[in-house]
N, C-alpha and C positions, 0 to 999 in steps of 0.2 A: 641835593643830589638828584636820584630820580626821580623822586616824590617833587620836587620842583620843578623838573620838566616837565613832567606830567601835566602840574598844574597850573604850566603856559599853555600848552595846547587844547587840553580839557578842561571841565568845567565844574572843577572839584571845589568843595568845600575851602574856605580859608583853614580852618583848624586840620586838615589833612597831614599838615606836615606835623605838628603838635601829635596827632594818633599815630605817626608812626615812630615819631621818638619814643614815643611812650611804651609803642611796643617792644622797642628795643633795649630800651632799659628794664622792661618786667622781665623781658627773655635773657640780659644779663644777670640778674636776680638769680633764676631758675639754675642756670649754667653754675653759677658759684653755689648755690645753696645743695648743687644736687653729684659738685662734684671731688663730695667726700668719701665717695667710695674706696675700702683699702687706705686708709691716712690714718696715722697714729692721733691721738688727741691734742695735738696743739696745732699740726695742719687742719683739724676739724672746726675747732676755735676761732681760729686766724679765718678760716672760710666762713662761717658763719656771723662775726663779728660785720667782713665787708661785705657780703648779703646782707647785712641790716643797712649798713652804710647806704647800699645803693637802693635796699628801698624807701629811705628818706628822701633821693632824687626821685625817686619814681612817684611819690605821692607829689610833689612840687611838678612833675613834668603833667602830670595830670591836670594838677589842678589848673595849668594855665593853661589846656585846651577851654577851660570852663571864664578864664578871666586873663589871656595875655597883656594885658598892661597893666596890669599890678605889681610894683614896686615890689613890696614884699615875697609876693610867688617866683619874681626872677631872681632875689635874691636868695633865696632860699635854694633855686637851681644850681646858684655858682656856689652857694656854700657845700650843699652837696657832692658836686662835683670837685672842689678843691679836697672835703673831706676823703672820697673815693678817690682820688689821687695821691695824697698823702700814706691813707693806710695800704696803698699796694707798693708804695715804695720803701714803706715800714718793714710790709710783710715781705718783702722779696727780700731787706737785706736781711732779715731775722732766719728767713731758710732757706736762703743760697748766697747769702753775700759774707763778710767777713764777720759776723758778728752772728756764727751760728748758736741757736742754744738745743742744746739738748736735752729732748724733756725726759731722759729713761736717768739720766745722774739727777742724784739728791742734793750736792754739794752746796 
């Protein structure tokens, strides 16, 4: 994106575009961990489980500012990212798709 144009014209570091995914994944983090406000307890859960999720990406995106070709560290990017993909498509149909549950019934 910008961060790549950028760094055709300028004279930015290679690892610039790695710092700024990085930062967009901690600031995803942030947005999900902080936006339990007013949420019964299982939308609190549900958010804080894929806050963990996506800081598992965010340790992996980091650490390949430190080692971009390591096998391992990009693997670990896609597994995260498949993970954080999964659990918002879990969590969407769990509290707004056909398979709502409600957590105030005992049954």
């Amino acid at each position: 994106g910008i961060v790549d144009l950028l760094s055709l014209y300028c004279n930015l570091p290679k690892s610039t575009s790695q710092l700024f995914l990085s930062l967009a994944v901690y600031n995803q983090v942030l947005l999900f961990y902080y936006h339990i406000h007013g949420r019964n307890l299982f939308n609190i859960t549900i958010h804080k489980l894929l806050a963990m999720c996506i800081v598992v990406t965010a340790v992996f995106v980091t650490l390949r500012m430190l080692n971009p070709r390591n096998l391992l560290i990009n693997t670990g990017i896609a597994a995260g990212m498949i993970l954080q993909g999964t659990h918002l498509i879990q969590a969407g149909s769990l509290i707004y798709g056909t398979a709502k549950i409600h957590p105030t019934s005992h049954s």
